[in-house]
Each structure stands twice: as structure tokens, then as C-alpha cells.
C-alpha positions in Angstrom: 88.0 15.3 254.0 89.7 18.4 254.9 90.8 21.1 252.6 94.8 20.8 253.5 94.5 16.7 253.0 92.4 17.0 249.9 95.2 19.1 248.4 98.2 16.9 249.6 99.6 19.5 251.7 99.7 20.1 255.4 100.1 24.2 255.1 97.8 25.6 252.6 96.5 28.6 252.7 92.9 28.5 254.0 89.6 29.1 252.1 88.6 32.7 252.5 85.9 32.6 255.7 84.2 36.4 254.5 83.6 36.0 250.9 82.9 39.2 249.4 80.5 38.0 246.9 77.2 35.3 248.2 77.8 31.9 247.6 75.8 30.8 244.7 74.6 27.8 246.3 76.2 25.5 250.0 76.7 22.2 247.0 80.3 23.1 246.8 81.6 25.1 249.6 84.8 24.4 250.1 86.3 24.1 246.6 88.3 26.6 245.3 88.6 26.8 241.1 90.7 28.8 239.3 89.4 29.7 236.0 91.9 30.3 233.4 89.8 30.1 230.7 88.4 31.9 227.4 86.0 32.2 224.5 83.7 29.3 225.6 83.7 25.9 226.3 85.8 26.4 229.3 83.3 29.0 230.7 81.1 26.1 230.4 83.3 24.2 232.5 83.7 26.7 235.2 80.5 28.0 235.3 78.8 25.0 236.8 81.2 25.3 239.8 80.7 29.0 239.9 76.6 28.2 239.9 77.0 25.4 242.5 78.9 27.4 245.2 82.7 26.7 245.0 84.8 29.8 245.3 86.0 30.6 241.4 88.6 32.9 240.8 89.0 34.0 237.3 92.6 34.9 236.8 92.9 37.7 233.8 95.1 40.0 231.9 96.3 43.1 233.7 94.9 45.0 230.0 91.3 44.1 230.3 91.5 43.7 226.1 88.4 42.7 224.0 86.9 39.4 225.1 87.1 37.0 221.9 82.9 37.1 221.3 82.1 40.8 222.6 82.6 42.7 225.5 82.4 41.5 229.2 78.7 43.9 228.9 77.7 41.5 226.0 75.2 39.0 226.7 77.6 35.9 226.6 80.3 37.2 229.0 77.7 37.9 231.4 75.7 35.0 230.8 79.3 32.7 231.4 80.8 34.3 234.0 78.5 35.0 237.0 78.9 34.1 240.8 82.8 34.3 240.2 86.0 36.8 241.5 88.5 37.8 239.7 92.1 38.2 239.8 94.2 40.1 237.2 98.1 38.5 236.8 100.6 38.9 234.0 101.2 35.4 233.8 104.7 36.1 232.1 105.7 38.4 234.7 108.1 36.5 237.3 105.9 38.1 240.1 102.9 36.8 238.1 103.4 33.4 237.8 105.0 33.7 241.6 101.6 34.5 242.6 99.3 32.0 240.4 101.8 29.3 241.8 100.6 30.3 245.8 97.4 30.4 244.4 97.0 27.1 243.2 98.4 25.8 246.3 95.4 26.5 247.8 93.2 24.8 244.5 91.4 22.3 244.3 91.1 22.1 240.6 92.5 24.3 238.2 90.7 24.3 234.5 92.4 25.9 231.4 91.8 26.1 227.6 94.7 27.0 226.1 96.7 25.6 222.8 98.4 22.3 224.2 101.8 23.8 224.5 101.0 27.5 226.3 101.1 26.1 229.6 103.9 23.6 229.8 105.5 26.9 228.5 103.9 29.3 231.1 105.1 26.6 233.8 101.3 26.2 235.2 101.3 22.9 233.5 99.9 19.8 236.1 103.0 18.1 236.1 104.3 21.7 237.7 101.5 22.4 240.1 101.0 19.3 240.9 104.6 18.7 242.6 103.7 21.2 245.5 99.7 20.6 245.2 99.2 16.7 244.6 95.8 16.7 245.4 95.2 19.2 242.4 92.7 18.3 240.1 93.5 19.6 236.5 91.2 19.8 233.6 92.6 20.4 230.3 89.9 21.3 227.1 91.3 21.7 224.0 90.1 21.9 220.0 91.4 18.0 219.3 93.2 16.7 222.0 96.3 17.3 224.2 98.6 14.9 221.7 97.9 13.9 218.0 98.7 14.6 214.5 95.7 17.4 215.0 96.9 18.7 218.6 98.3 21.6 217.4 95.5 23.0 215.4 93.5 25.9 216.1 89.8 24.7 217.9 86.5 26.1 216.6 83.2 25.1 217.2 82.0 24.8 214.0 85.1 23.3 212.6 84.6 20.1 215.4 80.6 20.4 214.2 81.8 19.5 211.0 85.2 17.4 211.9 82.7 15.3 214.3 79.9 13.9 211.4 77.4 16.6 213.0 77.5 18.4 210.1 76.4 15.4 207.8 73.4 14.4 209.5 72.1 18.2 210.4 69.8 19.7 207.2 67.8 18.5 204.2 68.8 16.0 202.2 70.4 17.7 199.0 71.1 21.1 200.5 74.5 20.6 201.7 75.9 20.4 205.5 74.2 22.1 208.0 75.7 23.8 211.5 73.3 23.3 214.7 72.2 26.3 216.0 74.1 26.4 219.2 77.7 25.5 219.5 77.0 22.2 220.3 80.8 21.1 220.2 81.8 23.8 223.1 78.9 23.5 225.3 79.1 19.6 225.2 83.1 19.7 225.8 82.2 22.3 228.6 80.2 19.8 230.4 82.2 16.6 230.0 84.9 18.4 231.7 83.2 19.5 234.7 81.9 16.4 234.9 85.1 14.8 234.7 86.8 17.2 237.7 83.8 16.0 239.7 85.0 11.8 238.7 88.2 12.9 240.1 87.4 15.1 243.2 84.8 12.1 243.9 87.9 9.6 243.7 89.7 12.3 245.8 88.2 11.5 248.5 89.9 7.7 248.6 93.3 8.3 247.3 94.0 11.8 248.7 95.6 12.5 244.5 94.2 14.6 242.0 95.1 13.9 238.3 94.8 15.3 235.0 91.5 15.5 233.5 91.2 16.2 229.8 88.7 16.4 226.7 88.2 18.5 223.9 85.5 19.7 221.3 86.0 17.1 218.8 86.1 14.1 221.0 82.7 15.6 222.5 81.2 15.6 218.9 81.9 12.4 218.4 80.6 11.7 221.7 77.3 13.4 221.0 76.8 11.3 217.9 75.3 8.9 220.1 73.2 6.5 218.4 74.1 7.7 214.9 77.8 6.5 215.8 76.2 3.3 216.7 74.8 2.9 213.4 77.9 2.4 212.2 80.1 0.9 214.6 77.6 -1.5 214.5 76.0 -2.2 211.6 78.5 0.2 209.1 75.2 2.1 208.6 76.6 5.9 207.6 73.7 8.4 208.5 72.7 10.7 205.9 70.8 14.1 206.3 67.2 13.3 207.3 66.0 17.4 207.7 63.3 17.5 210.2 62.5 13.7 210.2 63.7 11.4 212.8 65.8 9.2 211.0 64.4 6.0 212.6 61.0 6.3 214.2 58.7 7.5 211.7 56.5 10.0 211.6 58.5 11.4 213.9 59.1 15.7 212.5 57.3 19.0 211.9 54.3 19.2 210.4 52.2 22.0 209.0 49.2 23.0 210.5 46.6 26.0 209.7 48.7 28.7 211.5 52.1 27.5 211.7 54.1 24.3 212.0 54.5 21.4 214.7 56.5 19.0 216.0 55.2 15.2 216.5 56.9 12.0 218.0 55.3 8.9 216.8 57.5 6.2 218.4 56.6 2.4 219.2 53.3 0.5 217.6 50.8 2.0 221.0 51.7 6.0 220.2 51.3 5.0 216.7 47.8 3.4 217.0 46.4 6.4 219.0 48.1 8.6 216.7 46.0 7.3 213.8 43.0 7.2 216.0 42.7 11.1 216.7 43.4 11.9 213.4 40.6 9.7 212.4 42.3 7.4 210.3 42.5 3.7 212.0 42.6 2.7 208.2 46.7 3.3 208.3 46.7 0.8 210.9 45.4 -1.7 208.5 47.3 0.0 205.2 50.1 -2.4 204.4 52.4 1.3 203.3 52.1 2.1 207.2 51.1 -0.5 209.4 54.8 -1.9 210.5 57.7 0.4 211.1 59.4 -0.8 208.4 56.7 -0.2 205.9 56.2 3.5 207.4 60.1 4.0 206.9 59.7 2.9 203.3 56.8 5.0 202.5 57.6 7.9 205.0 57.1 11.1 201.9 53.5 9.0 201.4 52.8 9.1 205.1 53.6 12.5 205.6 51.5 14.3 202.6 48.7 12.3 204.2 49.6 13.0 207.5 49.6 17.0 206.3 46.6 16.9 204.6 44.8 16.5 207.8 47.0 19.0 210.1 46.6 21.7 207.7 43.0 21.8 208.9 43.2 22.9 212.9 45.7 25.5 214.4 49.0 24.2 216.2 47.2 24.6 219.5 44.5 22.5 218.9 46.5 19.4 217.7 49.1 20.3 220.6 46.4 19.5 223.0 44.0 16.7 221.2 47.5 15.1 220.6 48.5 15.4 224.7 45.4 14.3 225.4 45.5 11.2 223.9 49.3 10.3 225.1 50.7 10.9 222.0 53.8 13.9 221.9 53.5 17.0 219.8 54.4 20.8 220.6 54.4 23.9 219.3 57.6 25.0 217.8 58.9 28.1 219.8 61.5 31.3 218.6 63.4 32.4 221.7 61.1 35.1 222.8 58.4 32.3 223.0 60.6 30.0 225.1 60.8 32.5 227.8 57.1 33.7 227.8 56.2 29.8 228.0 54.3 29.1 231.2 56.4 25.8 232.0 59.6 27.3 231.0 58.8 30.4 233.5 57.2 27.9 236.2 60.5 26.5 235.9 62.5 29.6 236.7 64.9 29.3 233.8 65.4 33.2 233.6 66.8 34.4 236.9 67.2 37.6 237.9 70.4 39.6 238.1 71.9 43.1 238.8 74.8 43.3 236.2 77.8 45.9 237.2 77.6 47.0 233.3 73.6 46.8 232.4 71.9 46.8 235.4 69.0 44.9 236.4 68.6 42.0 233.7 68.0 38.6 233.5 70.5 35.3 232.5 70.0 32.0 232.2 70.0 29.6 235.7 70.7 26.2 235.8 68.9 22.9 234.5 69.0 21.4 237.2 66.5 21.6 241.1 68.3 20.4 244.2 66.0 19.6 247.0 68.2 21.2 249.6 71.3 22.6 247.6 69.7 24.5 244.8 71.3 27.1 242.3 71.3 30.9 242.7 73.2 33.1 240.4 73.8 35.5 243.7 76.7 37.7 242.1 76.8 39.2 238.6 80.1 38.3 236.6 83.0 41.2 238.3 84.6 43.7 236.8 88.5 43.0 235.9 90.7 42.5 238.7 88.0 43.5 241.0 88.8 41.2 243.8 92.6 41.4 242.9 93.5 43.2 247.0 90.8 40.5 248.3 92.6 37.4 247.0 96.3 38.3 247.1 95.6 39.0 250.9 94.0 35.9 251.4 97.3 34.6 250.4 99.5 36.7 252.6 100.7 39.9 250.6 100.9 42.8 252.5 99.5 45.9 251.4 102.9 47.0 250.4 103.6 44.4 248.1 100.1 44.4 246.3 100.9 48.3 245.4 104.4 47.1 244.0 102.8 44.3 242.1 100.0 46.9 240.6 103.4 49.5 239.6 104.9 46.9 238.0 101.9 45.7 236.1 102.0 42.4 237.5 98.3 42.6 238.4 
């Protein structure tokens, strides 16, 4: 479909033809994002259409103020904001919000992460954008949702974590709640919401509209719950804290061995017949304490102190590979430095090269994800504030003239 249809207008403002910074990657040529978000899980968002090749303007603060998180040289504002331009606009300046609105008549989606109520008051709410760009795909992340008794509170990863059960089911039994060690809450929001601008650029494509796509951290907890919420829908089963034990298929956990620890996955009556068999006990499979899974669950501290007896006696290693070897999962248990020397991990290319504007040659992390024609680069390093602020206002039709006026006026 082309660009002008797509957006439900017939004289937009086309795509820019000499981008000043590589495309990432040819999946998303075409698609123009403007990024008007902070802190995290709306970098998330943006940042797979940044890594898959749409043209992502990040529209900032004339005052390039402290980034909530560390500075834009800190590891997570480099690591979010690669393969992007951006575009400095005092959004409560009438020249501002004069601009953003051209702007995002050229957009295909627009994604944001404010409070509920700042853009409605801005006046780059979708209903607003929308009337002059109905093909305008919108995405909206927030801490609890857009409407609700809770809309109005403050968002926080950790606050969802604990808000959305995760909390509850993360730690040793007895010890008290227990926070992942990522922020699972704004990564997982993150995602759903690109996911869902893609849903609607998909549908797009048949109706010619865009709509209004919105999620926020605690609905993606609660999402992420997965089978654990299952348990009690269904069944009214509430979870309890299971430490490093899978709660259902046991002896699934870490292990000790002679230099360190492991992790095993004994799942299903076949993995755990083998299982006994290279550790040289078929008599569990007889033992009427482990022979069904039910009788393993009940007698899951017995199984492991057996189980641990016998690990205790080779190095990590040596189980990780007489345990591969016989089709039965187990692997080492790696701190971040190990993940990266790890030869699959670097076979994989996770760490990808880049020339940052404020460290110089480093390294970030590239996407999950191989394409067997389209793949991922990270081709650009995250730009400096406003750096591409003459670039894009041209591209819109400001002379010269007026961009100097905007920059007096600290509009930009």
C-alpha cells in the first residue's frame, strides 16, 4: 500500500529518500515512528522498529536534562536507543506542537509513555492526530492502564512485579517476595506493544485506518503469569514460592555439583528414566517415593538430597555433557561475563558491534531474532540530542530561516 493511502491522506509529506543514518535492516522501510518515549518499556517498544529498519525519530526536550536511569553515555540509553534520529521540540511551545503535528502527518505510528492525562493535555492525543492522519497507528503504554481506579498512579517496574503475583512465586519459600532480576514488567509491556502496532499496521493494510493500541506493565505481568494464572483460573490453585524448583515437573532445579552448581529439567516419564539411568540409579524407577510424578512431587526434598549426593561427586562440565548425551537437559549456570564468552551465545552474534558518539567503539546487545533475507543490524549508534533536528524539519518543508527562528526561540 502506499505511504499517502496507508496514512489516510492524499498529501503527506514523503519519507526521507537520503537517510543520514543506514537503515538497520530493508524489514521495515517505509514506516516512519515517532518515539516519544522515556525511562524503558517504551524504548522497548521503539527499539524493535528502530532494529528492523523503519525510520524512528525520537522527539526530545530542547534541555537535553538527565535521562531518568543515567546519562544518554550509560549503558541503558545506548543499549535502547540505537539506529534512531532525533528531533528536539518544546512540546508546550505553540511552534512546538505546530511542528510535532506536521510531523505526525507523515507517521505511521506514533508510540508514547506518558501518565494517561499528559497527552490529551499536550493535544498529541490519537483522537487529535488522528483527525488529520486516520491511518495513524497509536500505541499507548502505561503503569496500569489508560482508565481505572489505578490509571492515575505512578508506573514502576517493580511495583507491577509485585502488583502482578510475580513477586509471590519468585524466591524460597519462607524468605519473603522476591523481584526477578530484569525488569520483567517493562520489557514484557515493551514487546506486547510493538507487537500490537504491527496487529494494526498488518490490519492496515485492509481497512486503510489505524487505531489506538494500548497496554501497560501490569496487564503484561499478569500476562506473563502464564501457566501460574492458569492454576488458578482453573483449578483455584494459588502458586506459592517454589525457589529454584519447578513447581510442577520435578526434579526440575539447580543442583550442586563438585565445582559449582547446575541446572536440570527432568520433565515427562522418558527424560526421567534416562535421568535415573546415567546417574546409575534405575532403582528410583522402581522406588514407590519417585516412580510417578506425583510420588516425586510428594517426596521432592527426598529426591533431591539423593539426587545431590551423587552430583556432588563430578564437576558441572562433566554432568553438563553425560546428561546432553543422553537427551536429558542440564547446563551450567552462567554470570553475565560467562554468557558472552559462551561459544553458542557468540556463534549467535548476540553482542554486535558499535561505534558510540560518547564511548567509542563498544559493543550492545542485537536482536533475538535471524531473518533469512531481512536480518538486524544495529548500523547507527543512539544520536546525540537534536542531532538530526535541520535534517527532519526540512524534510517537512521549513526553510532555513524558520529553523533558526525556531532554535532562538527555543522551540527546538
Amino acid at each position: 500500500m502506499a505511504q499517502s493511502a496507508a496514512r489516510g491522506a492524499s498529501d503527506v509529506t514523503p519519507l526521507r529518500s537520503t537517510p543520514s543514518i543506514p537503515a538497520a535492516s530493508a524489514a521495515l522501510n517505509g514506516i516512519r515512528v515517532l518515539d516519544l518515549t522515556r525511562v524503558r518499556s517504551g524504548p522497548t517498544c521503539v527499539r524493535q522498529f528502530a532494529d528492523w529498519g523503519a525510520d524512528v525519530i525520537k522527539i526530545e526536550a530542547p534541555v537535553d536534562t538527565a535521562q531518568f536511569g543515567g546519562p544518554r553515555s550509560g549503558p541503558d540509553f545506548q543499549n535502547l536507543h540505537r539506529n534512531k534520529r532525533s528531533l528536539t521540540l518544546d512540546l508546550k511551545s505553540k511552534a512546538g506542537i505546530e511542528a510535532f503535528r506536521k510531523l505526525a502527518d507523515t507517521a505511521d505510528v506514533v508510540v508514547e509513555n506518558f501518565r494517561p492525562d499528559v497527552k490529551t493535555r499536550l493535544g498529541i492525543d490519537y483522537e487529535t492526530l488522528s483527525q488529520t492522519n486516520p491511518g495513524l497507528v497509536y500505541a499507548s503504554i502505561s503503569g496500569f492502564g489508560q482508565d481505572g481506579p489505578y490509571a492515575k498512579r505512578p508506573g514502576f517496574d517493580q511495583i507491577a512485579q509485585g502488583m502482578g503475583g510475580l513477586m509471590s512465586i519468585t524466591g524460597k519459600p519462607g524468605e519473603g517476595p522476591m523481584r526477578v532480576g530484569i525488569p520483567l514488567a517493562d520489557l514484557t509491556a515493551g514487546l506486547f506493544a510493538a507487537q500490537g502496532i504491527l496487529i494494526a499496521l498488518m490490519e492496515r493494510q485492509r481497512s486503510g485506518k489505524g487505531q489506538w493500541i494500548q497496554t501497560s506493565l501490569l496487564q503484561a505481568q499478569v500476562f506473563m503469569l502464564d501457566f501460574q494464572a492458569a492454576r488458578y483460573l482453573m483449578d483455584g490453585d494459588i502458586p506459592k514460592q517454589a525457589g529454584n524448583n519447578h513447581p510442577t515437573s520435578i526434579p526440575t532445579g539447580v543442583f550442586r555439583t563438585a565445582d559449582g552448581y547446575m541446572n536440570l529439567a527432568v520433565t515427562g516419564n522418558n527424560i526421567w528414566t534416562r535421568f535415573a539411568e546415567t546417574m546409575g540409579r534405575a532403582d528410583w524407577l522402581e522406588d514407590d517415593r519417585f516412580a510417578t510424578a506425583p510420588a516425586r512431587s510428594e517426596n521432592r526434598d527426598a529426591l533431591g538430597a539423593e539426587i545431590e549426593e551423587i552430583t556432588l561427586t563430578r564437576t558441572t562440565a562433566e554432568w553438563v555433557d553425560l546428561f546432553n548425551q543422553a537427551g536429558v537437559p542440564a547446563g551450567e549456570i552462567n554470570n553475565i561475563e560467562q554468557v558472552f564468552q559462551n561459544p553458542q551465545v557468540q556463534h549467535l552474534g548476540l553482542a554486535q558491534p558499535v561505534t558510540s558518539q560518547e564511548r567509542g567503539d563498544t559493543h550492545l546487545v542485537g536482536q533475538p531474532i535471524v531473518m533469512s533475507r531481512t536480518p538486524s543490524t544495529i548500523a547507527a549508534p543512539p544520536p546525540t540530542a537534536g542531532q538530526h533536528a535541520e535534517e527532519v524539519l526540512g524534510e517537512l518543508g521549513y526553510s532555513a530561516a524558520e529553523i533558526a527562528d525556531m532554535k532562538r526561540d527555543g522551540a527546538i
